[in-house]
DOLUMVEX-549509 format. One line per 3 residues: for each residue z negated, y, x negated of C-alpha. Coordinates in steps of 0.02 Angstrom, whole numbers, plus 50000, padded with zeros to 5 digits. Layout:
N
Z:Y:X  ...;
END
This chain:
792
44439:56106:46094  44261:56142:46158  44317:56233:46320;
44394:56084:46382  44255:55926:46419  44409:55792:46406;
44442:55872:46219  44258:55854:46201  44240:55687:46254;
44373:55635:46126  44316:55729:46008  44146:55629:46030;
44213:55466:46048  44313:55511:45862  44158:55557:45789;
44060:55398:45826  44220:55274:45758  44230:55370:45604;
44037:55403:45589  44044:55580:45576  43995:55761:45653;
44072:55823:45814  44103:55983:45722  44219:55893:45605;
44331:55815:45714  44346:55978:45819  44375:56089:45686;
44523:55949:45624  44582:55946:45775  44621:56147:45803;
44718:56123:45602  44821:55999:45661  44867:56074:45838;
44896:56230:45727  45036:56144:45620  44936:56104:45456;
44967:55940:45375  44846:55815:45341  44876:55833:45154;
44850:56022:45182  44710:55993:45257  44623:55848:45153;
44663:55958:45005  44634:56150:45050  44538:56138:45199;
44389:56059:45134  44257:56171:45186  44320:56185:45374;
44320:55983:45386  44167:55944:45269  44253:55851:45154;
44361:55734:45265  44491:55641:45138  44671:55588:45176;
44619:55429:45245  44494:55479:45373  44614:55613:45422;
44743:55478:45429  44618:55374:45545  44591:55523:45653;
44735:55586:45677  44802:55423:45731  44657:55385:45852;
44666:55581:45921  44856:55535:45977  44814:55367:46060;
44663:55466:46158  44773:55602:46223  44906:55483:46263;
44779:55375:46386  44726:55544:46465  44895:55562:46487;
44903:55403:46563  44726:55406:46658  44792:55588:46742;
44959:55481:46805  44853:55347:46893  44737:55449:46978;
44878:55553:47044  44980:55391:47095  44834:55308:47179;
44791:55503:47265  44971:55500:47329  44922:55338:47408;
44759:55410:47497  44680:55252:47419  44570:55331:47267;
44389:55302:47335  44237:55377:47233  44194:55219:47145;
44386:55206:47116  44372:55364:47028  44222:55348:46910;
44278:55190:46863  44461:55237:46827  44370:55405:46735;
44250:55300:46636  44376:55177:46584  44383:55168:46380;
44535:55070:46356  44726:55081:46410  44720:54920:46457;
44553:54925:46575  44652:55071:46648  44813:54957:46695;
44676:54829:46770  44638:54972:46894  44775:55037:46917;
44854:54848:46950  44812:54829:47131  44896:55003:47178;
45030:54994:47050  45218:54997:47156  45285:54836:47136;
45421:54723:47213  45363:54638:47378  45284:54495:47354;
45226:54324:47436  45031:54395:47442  45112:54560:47534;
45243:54465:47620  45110:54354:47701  45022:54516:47759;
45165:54543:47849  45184:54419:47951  44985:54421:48006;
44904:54294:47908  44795:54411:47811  44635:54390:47959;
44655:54188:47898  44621:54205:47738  44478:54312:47775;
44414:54191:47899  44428:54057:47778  44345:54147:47618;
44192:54208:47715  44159:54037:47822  44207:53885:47709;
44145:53786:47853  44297:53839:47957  44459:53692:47966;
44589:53777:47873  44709:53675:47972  44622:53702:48132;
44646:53901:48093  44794:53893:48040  44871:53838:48211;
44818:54004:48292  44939:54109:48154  45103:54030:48191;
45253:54162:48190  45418:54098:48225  45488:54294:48182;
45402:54278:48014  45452:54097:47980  45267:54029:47972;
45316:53888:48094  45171:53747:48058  45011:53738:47961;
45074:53736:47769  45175:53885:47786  45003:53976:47874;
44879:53914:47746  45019:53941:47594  45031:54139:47639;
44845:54164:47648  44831:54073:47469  44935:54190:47424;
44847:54345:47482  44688:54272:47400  44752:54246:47228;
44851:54415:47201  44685:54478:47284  44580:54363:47134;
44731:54440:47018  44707:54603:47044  44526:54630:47006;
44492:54710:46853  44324:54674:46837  44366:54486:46833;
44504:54513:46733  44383:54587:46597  44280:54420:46588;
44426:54284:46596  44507:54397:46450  44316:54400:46360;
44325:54205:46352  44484:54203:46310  44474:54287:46185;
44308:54228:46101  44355:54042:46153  44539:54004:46183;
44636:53889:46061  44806:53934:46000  44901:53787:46003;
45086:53770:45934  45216:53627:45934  45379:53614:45862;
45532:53618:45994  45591:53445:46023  45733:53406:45907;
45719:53562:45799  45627:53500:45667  45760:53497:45532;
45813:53657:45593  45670:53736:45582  45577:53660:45412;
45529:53806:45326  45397:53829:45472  45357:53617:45475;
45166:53704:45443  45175:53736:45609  45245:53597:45695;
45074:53535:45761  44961:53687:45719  44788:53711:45816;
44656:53848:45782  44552:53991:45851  44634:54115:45946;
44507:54229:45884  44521:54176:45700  44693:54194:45682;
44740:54310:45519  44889:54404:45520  45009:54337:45422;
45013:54170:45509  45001:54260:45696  45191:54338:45620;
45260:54184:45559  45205:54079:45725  45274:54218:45824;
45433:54235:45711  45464:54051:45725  45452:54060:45925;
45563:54212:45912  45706:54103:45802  45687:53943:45947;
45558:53832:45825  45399:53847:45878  45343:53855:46047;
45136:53917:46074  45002:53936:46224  44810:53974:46262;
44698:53807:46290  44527:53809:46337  44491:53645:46325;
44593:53488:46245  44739:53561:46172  44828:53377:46183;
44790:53376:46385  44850:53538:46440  44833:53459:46619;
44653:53461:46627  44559:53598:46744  44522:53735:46627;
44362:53812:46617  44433:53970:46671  44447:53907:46854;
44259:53899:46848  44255:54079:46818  44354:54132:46941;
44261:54021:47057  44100:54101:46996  44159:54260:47016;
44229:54264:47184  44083:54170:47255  44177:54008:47297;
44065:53845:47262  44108:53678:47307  43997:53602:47431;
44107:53473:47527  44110:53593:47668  44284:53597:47770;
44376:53715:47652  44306:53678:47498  44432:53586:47436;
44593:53715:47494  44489:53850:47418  44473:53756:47257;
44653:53758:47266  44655:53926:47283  44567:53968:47141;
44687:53829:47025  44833:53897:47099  44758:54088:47044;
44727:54035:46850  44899:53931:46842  45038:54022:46921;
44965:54206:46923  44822:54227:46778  44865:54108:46658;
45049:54176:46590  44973:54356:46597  44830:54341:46502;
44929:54231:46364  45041:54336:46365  44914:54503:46362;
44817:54415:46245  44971:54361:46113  45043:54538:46119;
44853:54577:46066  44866:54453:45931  45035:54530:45879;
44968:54715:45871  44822:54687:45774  44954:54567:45654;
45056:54700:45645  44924:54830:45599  44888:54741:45460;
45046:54713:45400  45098:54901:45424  44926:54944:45325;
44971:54805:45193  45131:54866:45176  45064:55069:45165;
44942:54998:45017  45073:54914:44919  45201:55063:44942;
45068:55177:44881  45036:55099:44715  45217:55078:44692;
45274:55258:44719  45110:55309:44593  45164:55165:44488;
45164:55249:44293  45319:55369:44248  45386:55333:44071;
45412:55515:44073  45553:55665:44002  45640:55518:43896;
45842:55502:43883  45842:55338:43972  45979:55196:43997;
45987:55117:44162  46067:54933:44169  46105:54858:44348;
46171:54682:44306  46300:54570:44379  46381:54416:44322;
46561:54429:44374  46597:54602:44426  46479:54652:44231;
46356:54739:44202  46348:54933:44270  46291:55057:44127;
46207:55243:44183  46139:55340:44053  46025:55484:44088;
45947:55637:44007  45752:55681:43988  45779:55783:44173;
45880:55630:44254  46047:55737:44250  46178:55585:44223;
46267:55605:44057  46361:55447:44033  46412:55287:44108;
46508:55122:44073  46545:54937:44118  46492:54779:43988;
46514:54605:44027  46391:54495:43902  46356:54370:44036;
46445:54224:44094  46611:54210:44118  46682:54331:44006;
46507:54307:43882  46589:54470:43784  46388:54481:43689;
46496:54580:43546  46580:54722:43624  46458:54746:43750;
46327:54773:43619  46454:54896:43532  46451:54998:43694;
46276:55012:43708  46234:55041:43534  46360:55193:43541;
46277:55266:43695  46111:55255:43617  46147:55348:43481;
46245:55460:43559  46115:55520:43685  45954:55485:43596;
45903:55342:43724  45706:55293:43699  45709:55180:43848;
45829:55045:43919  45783:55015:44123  45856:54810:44157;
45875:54779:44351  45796:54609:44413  45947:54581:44539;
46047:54432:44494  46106:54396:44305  45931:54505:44250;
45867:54382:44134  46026:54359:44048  46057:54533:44029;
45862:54566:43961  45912:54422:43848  46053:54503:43788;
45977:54675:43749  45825:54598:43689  45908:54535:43549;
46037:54671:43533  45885:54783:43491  45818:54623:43349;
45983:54621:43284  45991:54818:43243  45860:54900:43149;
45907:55050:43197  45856:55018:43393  45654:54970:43333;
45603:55102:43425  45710:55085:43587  45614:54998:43725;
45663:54892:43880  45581:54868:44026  45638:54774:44191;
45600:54855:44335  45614:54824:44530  45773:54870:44589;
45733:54848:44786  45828:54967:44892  45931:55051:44749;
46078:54962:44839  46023:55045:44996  46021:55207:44898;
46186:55196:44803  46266:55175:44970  46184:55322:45071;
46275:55472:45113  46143:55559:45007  46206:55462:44824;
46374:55512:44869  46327:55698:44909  46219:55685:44727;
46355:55602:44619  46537:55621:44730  46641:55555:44588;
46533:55406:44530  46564:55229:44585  46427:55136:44718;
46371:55047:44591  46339:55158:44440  46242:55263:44560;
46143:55103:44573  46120:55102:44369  46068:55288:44389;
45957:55244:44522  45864:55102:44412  45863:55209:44272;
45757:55369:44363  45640:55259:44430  45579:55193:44255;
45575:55375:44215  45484:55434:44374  45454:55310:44519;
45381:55432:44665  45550:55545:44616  45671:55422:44656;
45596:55300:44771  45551:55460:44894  45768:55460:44928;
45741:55284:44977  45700:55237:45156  45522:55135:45166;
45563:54988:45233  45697:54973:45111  45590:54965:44961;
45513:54808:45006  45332:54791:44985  45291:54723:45149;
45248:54573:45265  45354:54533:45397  45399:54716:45395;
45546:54658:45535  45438:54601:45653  45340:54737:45660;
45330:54894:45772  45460:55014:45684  45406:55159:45762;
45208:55120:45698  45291:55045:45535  45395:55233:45504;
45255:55356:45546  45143:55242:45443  45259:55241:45273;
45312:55400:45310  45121:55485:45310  45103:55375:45145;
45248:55442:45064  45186:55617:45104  45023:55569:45024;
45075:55521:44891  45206:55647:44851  45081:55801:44865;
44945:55698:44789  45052:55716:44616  45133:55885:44651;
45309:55915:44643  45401:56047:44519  45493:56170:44619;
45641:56173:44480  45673:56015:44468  45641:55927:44621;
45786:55865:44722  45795:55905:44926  45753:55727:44972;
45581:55730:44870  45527:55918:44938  45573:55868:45117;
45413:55753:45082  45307:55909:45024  45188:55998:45148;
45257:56099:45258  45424:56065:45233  45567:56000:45301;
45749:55936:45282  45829:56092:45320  45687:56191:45220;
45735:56078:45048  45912:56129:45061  45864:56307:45101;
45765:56292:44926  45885:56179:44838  46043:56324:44887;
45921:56481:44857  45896:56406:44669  46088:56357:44646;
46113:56521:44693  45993:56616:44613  45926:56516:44453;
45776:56440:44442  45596:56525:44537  45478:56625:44414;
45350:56625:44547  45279:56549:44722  45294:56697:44817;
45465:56690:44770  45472:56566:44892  45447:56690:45042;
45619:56739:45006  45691:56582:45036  45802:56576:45241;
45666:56504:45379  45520:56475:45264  45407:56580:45370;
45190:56607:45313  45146:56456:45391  45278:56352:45314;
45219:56432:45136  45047:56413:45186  45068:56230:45207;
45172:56184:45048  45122:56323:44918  44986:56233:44826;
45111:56074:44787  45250:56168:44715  45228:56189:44526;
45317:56323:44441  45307:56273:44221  45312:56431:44110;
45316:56546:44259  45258:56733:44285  45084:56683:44338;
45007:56523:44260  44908:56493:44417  45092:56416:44495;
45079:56282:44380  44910:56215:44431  44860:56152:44618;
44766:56322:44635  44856:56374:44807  44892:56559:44826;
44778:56609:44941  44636:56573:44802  44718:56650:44654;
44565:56826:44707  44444:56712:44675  44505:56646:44499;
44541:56832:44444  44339:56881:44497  44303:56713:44394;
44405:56775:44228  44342:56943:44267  44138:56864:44257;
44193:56801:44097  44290:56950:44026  44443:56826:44007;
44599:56857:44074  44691:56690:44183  44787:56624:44059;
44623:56619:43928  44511:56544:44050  44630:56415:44101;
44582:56250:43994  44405:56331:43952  44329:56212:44001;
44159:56269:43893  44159:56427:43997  44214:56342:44187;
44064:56191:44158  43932:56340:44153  43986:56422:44313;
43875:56386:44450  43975:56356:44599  43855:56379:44742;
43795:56539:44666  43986:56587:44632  44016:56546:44803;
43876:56655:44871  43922:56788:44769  44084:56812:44844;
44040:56814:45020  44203:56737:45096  44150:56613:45218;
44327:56529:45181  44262:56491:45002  44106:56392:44978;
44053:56279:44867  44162:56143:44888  44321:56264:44862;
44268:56341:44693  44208:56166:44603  44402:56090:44668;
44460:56245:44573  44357:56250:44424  44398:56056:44407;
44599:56101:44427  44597:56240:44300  44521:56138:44181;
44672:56015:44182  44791:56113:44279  44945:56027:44347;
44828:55845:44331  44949:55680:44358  44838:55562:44456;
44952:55423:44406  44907:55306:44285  44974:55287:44086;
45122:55198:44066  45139:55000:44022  45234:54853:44039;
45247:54676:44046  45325:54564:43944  45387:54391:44019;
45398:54233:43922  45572:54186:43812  45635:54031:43861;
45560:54032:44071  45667:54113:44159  45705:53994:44295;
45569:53894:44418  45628:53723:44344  45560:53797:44172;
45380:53794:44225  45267:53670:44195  45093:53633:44242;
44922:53759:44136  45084:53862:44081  44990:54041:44044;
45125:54175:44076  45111:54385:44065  45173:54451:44257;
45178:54604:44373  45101:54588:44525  45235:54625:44666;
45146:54621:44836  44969:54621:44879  44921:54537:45042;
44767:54482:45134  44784:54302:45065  44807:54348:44902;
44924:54409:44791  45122:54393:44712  45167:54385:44563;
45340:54422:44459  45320:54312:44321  45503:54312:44282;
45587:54171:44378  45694:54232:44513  45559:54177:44630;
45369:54283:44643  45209:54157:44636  45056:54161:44742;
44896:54204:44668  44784:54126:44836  44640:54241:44861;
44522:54104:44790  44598:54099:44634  44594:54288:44593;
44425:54264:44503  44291:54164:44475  44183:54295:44573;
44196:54284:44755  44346:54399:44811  44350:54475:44988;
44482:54600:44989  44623:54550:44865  44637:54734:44818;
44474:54754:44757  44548:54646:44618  44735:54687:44608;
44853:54801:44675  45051:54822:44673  45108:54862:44479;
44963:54790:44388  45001:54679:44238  44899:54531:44250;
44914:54354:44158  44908:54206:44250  44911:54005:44226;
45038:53881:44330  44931:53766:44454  45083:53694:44555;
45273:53709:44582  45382:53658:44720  45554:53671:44663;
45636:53621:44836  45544:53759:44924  45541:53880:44794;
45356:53885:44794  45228:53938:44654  45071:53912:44640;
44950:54027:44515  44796:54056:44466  44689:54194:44382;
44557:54110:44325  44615:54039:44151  44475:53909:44184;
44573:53813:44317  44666:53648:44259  44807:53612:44357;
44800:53429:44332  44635:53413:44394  44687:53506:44550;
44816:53413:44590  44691:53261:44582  44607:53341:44706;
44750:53365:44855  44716:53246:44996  44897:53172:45049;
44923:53229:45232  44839:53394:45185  44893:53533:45307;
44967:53682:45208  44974:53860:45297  45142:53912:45290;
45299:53955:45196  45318:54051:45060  45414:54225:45110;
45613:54190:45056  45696:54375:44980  45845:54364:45077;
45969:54320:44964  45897:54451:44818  45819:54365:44681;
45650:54427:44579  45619:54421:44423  45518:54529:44305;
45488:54711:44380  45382:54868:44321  45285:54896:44485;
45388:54774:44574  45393:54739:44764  45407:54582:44869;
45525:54583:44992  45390:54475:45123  45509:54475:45256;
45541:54278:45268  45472:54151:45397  45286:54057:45351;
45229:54165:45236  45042:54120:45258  44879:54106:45155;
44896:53927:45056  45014:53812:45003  45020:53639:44915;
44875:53647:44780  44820:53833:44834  44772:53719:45007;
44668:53626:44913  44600:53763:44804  44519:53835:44978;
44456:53656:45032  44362:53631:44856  44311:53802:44859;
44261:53800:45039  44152:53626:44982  44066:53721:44845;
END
C-alpha cells in the first residue's frame, strides 16, 4: 500500500475518519487484500492492527471500498475528458482534489456525453456570440441583438426564437458549474423545507400515512424513519413531496436560490437594457434545470443516509437476536400453532436430531383440550422433554393457554417449562430447499415446529439457515438498498457466529458456511468428510478435508471447537498457530496443557509483556499472550448471556384487553432510533417512545434496551382502530394524566409499522417485522409525551 501515493492518500483519509494511525489502516488493508476476514483479523491479528475491533474494521473496510471505487471512477473521467482534448490543468487538480463522488459528477457534468440538447442545439445554429454579448454588456437591447442572429436553416426566424436559444446556452452553462452547484446544494441543504401533501382524492386510500397529509419540516432535520415512510407513501401514489426555500404554501414565490445564482454569475439588476431578460435567465436556470436536480440529488441523499440507518438498526437488532440466550443440550418440544389446520408437534433431542412429531387440535373448532393433552403428555415422557418452545404465529395464546394449564393440571410436568418464542422466518425456512434436503420425509410444517423448537435451544444455530431479511428485525427493510442491506446482515451474521465459536461435530453446513474462511462448498466438503469418516479428533484434521487449502485453515481454525478431542487446545479459541507458545507457557510452569488449562492461580501471575519478550516472535506480543491467557482460563467462553424468559399476563391476550396504568412483563422486539417495541403479548408490539424509556435523559435507545431484553412496562394509550400502543418505562407515568395533557389537533408522526398479515405476540428475543408504512417516532399520547417533555 505505501508504494502507491493514491493507496496512501486513502489510507490517510481512513485514518483521520476513524481517528487512528496510518500504520493501522495500511497494515489492515494488506490482511484484507490478502483474503483474511475481518473476524480473523479483529480476533488473531491484533498486534498487526493495534487492537482494531470488529466494528472499526467493519467501518474501514466499508469506507476502503467506497474510496477505491471513486478512484475508479476519478481515473474514468479524466480519461473521458482526455479523449476529449478538453482536461485543462485547473481541470485536473480540481477533478484530482475532488473528495466526494458526487463533486466528481459536478465536474465531470459539463463534458459528460449526453443527448443534444436546446443549450447545444442553439450553438448550432450560431447564437452562442449573443448570449455572450448579452452576459458581458447588460446595456446591450437583447431584441436589438437578436435581429442580427436570424437563421432561416436553423429555424431561428424572429427575435424570441434568437433570445430563447441563447437562454438556453446560459442556463446549461449556469447548470453545469460545479462550483455553483456546491453552494445552491450547501443552502439547500442547511435551509430547504421538506414539504409534503396528500394526492388529491387519496386520502381514504392512503390513511395509514394521514400524518403526512400536510407535513412541513427541516430538510436537514429529517430522522430516518419518517424520510422512509414519506418516501414509501410517494412510492404507493399518497404522498407527493418537494424542496421550498421560502413559504412552503406559495411555492410560486422567487426562491432565494435565484439570488445565488445571480450572485454567483455576476448578474445584478440595475434597470439596464437586459436586466430584466437576464433575470429571466437566471429563474428559468433554478426552475426548469436546477431545481428538479438538486431535489432530486438532495432526496436520494435523504434516502441514503435513511437507509443507513435503517440497515445499521436493523444489523443491531439482528445481532442481539442471533446472541439472544440458548436454553441449551435440553430434549425440547417445539409447538407451531394453527387454528384450523392444528397445532404442528416436533420434538427434539439435547443435539436437535428430530425424534418425534405429531398433530393436536386444542383450539377452536375442534377444541379437542383432552386428547391433545394426552399426546403431549406421552411425548414428554417419552423423550424426557425439559422445555416446550410455543410459536407466536396465529392461535399462540390459545395454544400457551392450553399447555399452560396442561402442565398445572399434571404434577408430573412441574418441572417442564414453556417459553414462546419468535417464530419470524421459520416459514421461510420450512419451505427452503435446505429444510427439505435436512428432513426429506417431514411435512412443511413440522419442519416449521422443528425449526421453533432449535431456536429456543440455540438461536445463532438455527437462525444462521435463515436468510436476514427474513428474520425481521428491521425498519423499512424493503425500501432499502438490498445490496447495502445483504453485505450489511451478512458481515453481522459472520460476527456473530465466530464471536461464539462453532463445534466442528455438530454444526450443520449452513452455520459453518458463516465461519471464517469458509464457504458453501467448504461446509459440505466438512459436513461429507465427517459423514464419511466419523466425527474430527483434531483441527489439523481439517487439512484433510477436499479444497480447504492453509489459507482457508488459517482463516477458520481458531472458531472450530473440537470437545474431548486429542489436544485440549481445539476446544478453546487458542488458534493453531499459537498452540508453541502455550506449550513454552506449561513448560515455565512445569505443567503439562491440559493442567494449566483452568489454572487460573498460575496464568494471573504470568507477566505478559515479559512473556512476550521472552519469546522473541515479533508475531506474539503482548496483546497476543494476555487474549490467550484470558481464553485458557475459560476456554471455549459463550459470550452470550444466561438464559430467561418472560412471562405475559393471563387474561390479556388481545389489544381490546388493555386498559389504561396496566403494568405488564414484555420482550422487547425491535429497537429503533425513536424508541423501542415491545411484545407484551397481544398480537400487536407497543411503542416504548424514546422519552419514556427512563426518567434519565435517553439519547440512543440502546444505551437502555436492546432486542431480547425482558423489561416491564405500564399502558399510557391504545388505539384499537389502528392497532396502536402506547408504553411507557417509567412506572411513574399516569396515563390519565397524559391523556389530559394531548392538545386536540395535535400532529402525530406517523403510523405504527403493520406485520404483514403475521401477528406478535409474546417472543423470547423476538423481532418486529418494521416493514409497514408511517412507522415514525410518536403517536397519540407518545406525541404529547415529547411536547411535555420538550416544555420541561
Amino acid at each position: 500500500m505505501s508504494a502507491d501515493p493514491r493507496a496512501q492518500q486513502i489510507g490517510q483519509r481512513i485514518a483521520e475518519e476513524l481517528s487512528i494511525r496510518p500504520q493501522q489502516v495500511a497494515a489492515t488493508v494488506a490482511l484484507l487484500d490478502e483474503g483474511a476476514t475481518v473476524p480473523f483479523i479483529a480476533r488473531y491479528r491484533k498486534e498487526v492492527t493495534g487492537s482494531l475491533d470488529d466494528a472499526q474494521l467493519r467501518t474501514l473496510e466499508e469506507r476502503l471500498r467506497y474510496l477505491r471505487e471513486m478512484e475508479d471512477r476519478r481515473d474514468t473521467i479524466l480519461k473521458s475528458i482526455d479523449e476529449q482534448g478538453k482536461l485543462s490543468d485547473e481541470l485536473k487538480r480540481d477533478i484530482l482534489s475532488a473528495d466526494t463522488k458526487t463533486r466528481l459528477e459536478d465536474l465531470y457534468l459539463p463534458y459528460k456525453p449526453k443527448r443534444r440538447t436546446k443549450g447545444q442545439i442553439a450553438i448550432e445554429a450560431g447564437l452562442q456570440p449573443l448570449a455572450e454579448k448579452l452576459i458581458a454588456d447588460p446595456t446591450l437591447n437583447p431584441e436589438a441583438e437578436a435581429q442580427a442572429f436570424f437563421n432561416g436553416d436553423h429555424n431561428i426566424a424572429d427575435t424570441k426564437a434568437a433570445l430563447d436559444g441563447a437562454k438556453y446556452i446560459l442556463m446549461e452553462r449556469f447548470a453545469e458549474d460545479a462550483n455553483l452547484l456546491e453552494k445552491l446544494r450547501r443552502f439547500m441543504t442547511n435551509e430547504a423545507t421538506l414539504s409534503v401533501r396528500v394526492v388529491p382524492g387519496k386520502e381514504a386510500e392512503g390513511a395509514k400515512f394521514s400524518d403526512y397529509f400536510e407535513h412541513d419540516e427541516a430538510l436537514k432535520g429529517v430522522p430516518s424513519h419518517r424520510a422512509l415512510a414519506i418516501l414509501r407513501g410517494r412510492n404507493e401514489g399518497f404522498l407527493s413531496f418537494s424542496l421550498v426555500t421560502g413559504d412552503p404554501d406559495d411555492k410560486l414565490a422567487a426562491s432565494p436560490c435565484e439570488s445565488i445564482i445571480a450572485d454567483h454569475v455576476g448578474i445584478e439588476n440595475q434597470g439596464r437594457a437586459a436586466d430584466r431578460w437576464l433575470a429571466e435567465v437566471v429563474k428559468w436556470t433554478w426552475r426548469i434545470k436546477l431545481l428538479t436536480h438538486l431535489e432530486t440529488e438532495l432526496m436520494g441523499n435523504v434516502r441514503e443516509s435513511a437507509e443507513e440507518q435503517a440497515i445499521k438498526v436493523f444489523g443491531e437488532n439482528l445481532k442481539d437476536l442471533l446472541l439472544a440466550a440458548p436454553a441449551g443440550t435440553k430434549a425440547t418440544m417445539g409447538l407451531d400453532p394453527g387454528l384450523r389446520t392444528g397445532v404442528k408437534v416436533a420434538v427434539v433431542d439435547a443435539t436437535g436430531k428430530v425424534v418425534d412429531h405429531a398433530t393436536i387440535y386444542p383450539t377452536p373448532p375442534r377444541n379437542d383440550l383432552a386428547g391433545s393433552a394426552a399426546v403431549l403428555t406421552a411425548l414428554i415422557a417419552k423423550h424426557n422433554v425439559e422445555l416446550i418452545s410455543i410459536g407466536n404465529g396465529t392461535g399462540s395464546r390459545e395454544t400457551d393457554k392450553f399447555v399452560g394449564d396442561m402442565i398445572k393440571a399434571q404434577p408430573a410436568l412441574k418441572n417442564v417449562q414453556k417459553v414462546m418464542v419468535n417464530e419470524a422466518g421459520a416459514s421461510v425456512y420450512s419451505a427452503s430447499e435446505l429444510a427439505a434436503k435436512e428432513f426429506p420425509d417431514l411435512d412443511v410444517t413440522i419442519r416449521g415446529a422443528v425449526s421453533i423448537a432449535r431456536r429456543l435451544q440455540d438461536p445463532l444455530a438455527e437462525l444462521v439457515k435463515i436468510e436476514p431479511k427474513s428474520i425481521g428485525v428491521g425498519q423499512y427493510q424493503h425500501d432499502v438498498n438490498q445490496t447495502q442491506l445483504a453485505r450489511s446482515l451478512d458481515a453481522v451474521v459472520e460476527d456473530c457466529v465466530n464471536s461464539v465459536g462453532v463445534d466442528l461435530n455438530t454444526a450443520s453446513a449452513p452455520l459453518l458456511t458463516r465461519v471464517s474462511g469458509l464457504n458453501t462448498t467448504l461446509a459440505n466438503n466438512i459436513v461429507a468428510y465427517r459423514d464419511e469418516n466419523g466425527a474430527f479428533q483434531s483441527r489439523s484434521e481439517l487439512k484433510k478435508v477436499a479444497r480447504l487449502g492453509p489459507k482457508a485453515f488459517e482463516q477458520a481454525a481458531g472458531f472450530l471447537r473440537i470437545m474431548n478431542g486429542k489436544n485440549p487446545l481445539d476446544a478453546s479459541a487458542v488458534h493453531p498457530e499459537s498452540y508453541p507458545v502455550v506449550k513454552q507457557l506449561a513448560h515455565e510452569f512445569s505443567k503439562d496443557v491440559a493442567s494449566l488449562i483452568g489454572d487460573s492461580a498460575a496464568l494471573k501471575s504470568v507477566n505478559a509483556a515479559q512473556f512476550a519478550s521472552q519469546l522473541g516472535d515479533d508475531g506474539v506480543g503482548e496483546i497476543t499472550i494476555k487474549d490467550i491467557i484470558a481464553e485458557l482460563e475459560k476456554p471455549g467462553r459463550d459470550p452470550r448471556p444466561e438464559f430467561k424468559f418472560a412471562e405475559f399476563k393471563e387474561g390479556v391476550e388481545d389489544i381490546k384487553d388493555l386498559q389504561p396504568n396496566m403494568v405488564l412483563e414484555g420482550v422487547i422486539t425491535n429497537v429503533a432510533a425513536f424508541g423501542a417495541f415491545v411484545d407484551i403479548g397481544v398480537h400487536q408490539d407497543g411503542l416504548v417512545h424514546i422519552s419514556a424509556l427512563s426518567d434519565t435523559f435517553v439519547k440512543d435507545p440502546r444505551d437502555v434496551v436492546k432486542a431480547g431484553d425482558i423489561v416491564k412496562v405500564k399502558v399510557m394509550e391504545v388505539d384499537v382502530p389502528r392497532k396502536r400502543i402506547g408504553l411507557s418505562m417509567r412506572m411513574s407515568d399516569d396515563a390519565n394524566e397524559r391523556a389530559k395533557e394531548k392538545t386536540p389537533g395535535e400532529r402525530k408522526g406517523g403510523g405504527r409499522p403493520q406485520r404483514g398479515g403475521q401477528s406478535q405476540q409474546r417472543s423470547f428475543g423476538g423481532s418486529s417485522g418494521g416493514n409497514g408504512a408511517g412507522q415514525s417516532a410518536m403517536g397519540g399520547a407518545m406525541a404529547a409525551a415529547f411536547a411535555n417533555a420538550k416544555k420541561k
